[in-house]
Backbone as CSV, one residue per row, in Angstrom:
resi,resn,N_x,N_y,N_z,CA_x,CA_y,CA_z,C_x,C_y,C_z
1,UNK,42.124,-190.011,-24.287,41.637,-191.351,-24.600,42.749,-192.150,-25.286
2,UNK,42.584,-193.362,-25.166,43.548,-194.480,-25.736,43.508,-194.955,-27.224
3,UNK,44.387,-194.602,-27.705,43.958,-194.819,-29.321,43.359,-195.925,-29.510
4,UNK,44.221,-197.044,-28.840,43.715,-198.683,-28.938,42.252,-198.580,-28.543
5,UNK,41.659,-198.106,-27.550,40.390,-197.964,-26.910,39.455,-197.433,-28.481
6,UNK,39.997,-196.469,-28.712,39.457,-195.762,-29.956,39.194,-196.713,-31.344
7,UNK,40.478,-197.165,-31.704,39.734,-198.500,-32.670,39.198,-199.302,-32.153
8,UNK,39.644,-200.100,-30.973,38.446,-201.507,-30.618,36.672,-201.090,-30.767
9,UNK,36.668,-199.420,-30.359,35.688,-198.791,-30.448,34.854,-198.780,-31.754
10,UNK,35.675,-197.968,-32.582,35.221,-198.034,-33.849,35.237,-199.511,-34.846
11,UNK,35.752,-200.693,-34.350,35.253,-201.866,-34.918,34.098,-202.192,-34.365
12,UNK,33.562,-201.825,-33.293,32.364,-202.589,-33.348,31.522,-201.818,-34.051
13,UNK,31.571,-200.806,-34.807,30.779,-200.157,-35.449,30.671,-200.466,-36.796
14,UNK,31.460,-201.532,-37.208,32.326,-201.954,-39.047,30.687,-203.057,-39.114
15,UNK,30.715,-203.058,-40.233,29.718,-203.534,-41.184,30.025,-204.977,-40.864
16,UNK,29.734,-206.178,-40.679,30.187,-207.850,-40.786,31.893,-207.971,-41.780
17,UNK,31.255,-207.837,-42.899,31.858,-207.963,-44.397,33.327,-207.103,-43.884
18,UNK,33.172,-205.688,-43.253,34.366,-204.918,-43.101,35.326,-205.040,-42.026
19,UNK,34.835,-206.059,-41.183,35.576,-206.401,-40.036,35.980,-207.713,-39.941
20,UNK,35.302,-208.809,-41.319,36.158,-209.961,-41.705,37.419,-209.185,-42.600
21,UNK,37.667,-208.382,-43.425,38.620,-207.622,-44.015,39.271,-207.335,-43.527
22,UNK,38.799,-206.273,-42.299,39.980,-206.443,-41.199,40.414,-207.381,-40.607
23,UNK,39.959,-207.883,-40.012,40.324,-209.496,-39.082,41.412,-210.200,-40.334
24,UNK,41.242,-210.536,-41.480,42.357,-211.017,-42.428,43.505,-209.996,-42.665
25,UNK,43.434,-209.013,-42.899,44.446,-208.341,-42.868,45.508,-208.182,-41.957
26,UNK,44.767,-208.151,-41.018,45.594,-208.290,-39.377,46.458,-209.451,-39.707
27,UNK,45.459,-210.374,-39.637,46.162,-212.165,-39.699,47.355,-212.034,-40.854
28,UNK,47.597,-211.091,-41.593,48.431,-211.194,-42.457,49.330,-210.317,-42.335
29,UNK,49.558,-209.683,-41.092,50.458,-208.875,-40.627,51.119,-209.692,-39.827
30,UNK,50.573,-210.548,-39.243,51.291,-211.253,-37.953,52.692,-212.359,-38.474
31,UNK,53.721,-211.791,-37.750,54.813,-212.748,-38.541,55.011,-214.125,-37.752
32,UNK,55.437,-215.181,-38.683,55.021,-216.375,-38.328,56.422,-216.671,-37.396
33,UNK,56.159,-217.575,-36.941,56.671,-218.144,-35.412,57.271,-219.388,-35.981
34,UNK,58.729,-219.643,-35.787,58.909,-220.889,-35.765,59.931,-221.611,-34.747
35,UNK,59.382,-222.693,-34.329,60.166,-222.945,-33.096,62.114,-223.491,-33.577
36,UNK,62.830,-224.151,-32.888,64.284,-223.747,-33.265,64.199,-224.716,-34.195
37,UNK,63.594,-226.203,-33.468,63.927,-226.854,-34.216,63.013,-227.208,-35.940
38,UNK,61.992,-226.193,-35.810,61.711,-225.891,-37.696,61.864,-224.742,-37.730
39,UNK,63.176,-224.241,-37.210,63.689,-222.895,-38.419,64.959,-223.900,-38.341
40,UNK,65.644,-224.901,-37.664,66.630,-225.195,-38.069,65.924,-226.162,-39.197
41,UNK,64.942,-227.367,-39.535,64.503,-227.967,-40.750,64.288,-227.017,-41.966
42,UNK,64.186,-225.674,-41.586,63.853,-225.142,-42.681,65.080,-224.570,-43.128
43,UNK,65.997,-224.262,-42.830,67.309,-223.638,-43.268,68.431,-224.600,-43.872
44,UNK,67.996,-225.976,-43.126,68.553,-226.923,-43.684,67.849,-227.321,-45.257
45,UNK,66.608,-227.372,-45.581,66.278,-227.921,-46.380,66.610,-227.025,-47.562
46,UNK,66.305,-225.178,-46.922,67.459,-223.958,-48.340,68.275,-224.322,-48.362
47,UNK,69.325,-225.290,-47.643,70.772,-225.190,-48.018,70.618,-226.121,-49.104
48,UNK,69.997,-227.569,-48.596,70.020,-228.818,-49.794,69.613,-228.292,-51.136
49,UNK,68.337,-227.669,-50.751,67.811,-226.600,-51.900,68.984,-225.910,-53.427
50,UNK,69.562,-225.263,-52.422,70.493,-224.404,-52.991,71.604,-224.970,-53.585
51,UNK,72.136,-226.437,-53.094,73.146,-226.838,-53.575,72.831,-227.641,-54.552
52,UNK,71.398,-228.262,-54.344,70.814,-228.844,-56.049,70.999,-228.285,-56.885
53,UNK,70.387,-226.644,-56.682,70.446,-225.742,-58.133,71.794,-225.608,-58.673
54,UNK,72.649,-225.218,-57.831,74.317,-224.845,-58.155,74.550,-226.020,-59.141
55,UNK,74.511,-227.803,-58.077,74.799,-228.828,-59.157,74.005,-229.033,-60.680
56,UNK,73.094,-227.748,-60.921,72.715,-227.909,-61.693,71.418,-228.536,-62.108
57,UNK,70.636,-229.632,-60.259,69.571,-230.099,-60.619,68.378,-228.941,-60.747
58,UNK,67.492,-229.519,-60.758,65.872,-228.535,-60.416,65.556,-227.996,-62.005
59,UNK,64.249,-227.289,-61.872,63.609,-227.039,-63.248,63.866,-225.775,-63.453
60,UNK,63.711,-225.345,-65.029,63.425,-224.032,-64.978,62.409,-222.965,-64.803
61,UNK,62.288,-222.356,-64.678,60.961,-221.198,-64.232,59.854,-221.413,-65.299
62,UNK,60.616,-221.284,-66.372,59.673,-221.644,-67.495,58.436,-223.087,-67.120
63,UNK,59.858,-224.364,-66.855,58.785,-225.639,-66.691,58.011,-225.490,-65.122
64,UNK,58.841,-224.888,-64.209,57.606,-224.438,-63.325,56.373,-223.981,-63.434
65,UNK,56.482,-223.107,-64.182,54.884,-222.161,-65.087,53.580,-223.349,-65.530
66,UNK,54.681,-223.741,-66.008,54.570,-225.170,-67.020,53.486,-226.258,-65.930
67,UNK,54.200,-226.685,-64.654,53.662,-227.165,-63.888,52.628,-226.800,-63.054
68,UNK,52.630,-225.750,-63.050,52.082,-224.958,-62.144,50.312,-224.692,-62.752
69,UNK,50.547,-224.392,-63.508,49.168,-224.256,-64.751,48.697,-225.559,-64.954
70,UNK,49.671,-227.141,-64.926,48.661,-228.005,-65.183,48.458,-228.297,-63.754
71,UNK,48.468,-228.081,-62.860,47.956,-228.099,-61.222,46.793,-227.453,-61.212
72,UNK,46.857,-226.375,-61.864,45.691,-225.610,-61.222,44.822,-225.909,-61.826
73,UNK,44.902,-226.669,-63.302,43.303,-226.881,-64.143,43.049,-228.498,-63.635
74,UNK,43.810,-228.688,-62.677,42.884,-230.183,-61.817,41.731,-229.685,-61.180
């Protein structure tokens, strides 16, 4: 028998609740896709990224925290 055959099998046997668990987990295995031209926007925007920090702009981790905490109590 086919292993694959064997789980598709045994999911239909999963509880609701245990086969949304699975079904997300899966979804969070799957690696994301990006076409050329947004992996080239995105590599461009680490570089700008990266050369802010060097010049010294951007925050520190600390005021990130900082920000980050008054975001979340909106």
């Amino acid at each position: 028998m086919n292993t694959l055959l064997e789980i598709q099998e045994a999911i239909t046997h999963l509880p609701s609740k245990e086969k949304d668990a699975l079904s997300a987990w899966l979804s969070s295995q799957a690696e994301p896709v990006l076409s050329a031209v947004e992996e080239e926007a995105l590599l461009r925007s680490l570089d700008e990224a990266a050369r802010d920090l060097d010049s010294g702009k951007g925050v520190t981790l600390d005021e990130v925290r900082n920000r980050m905490a008054s975001w979340a109590a909106k």
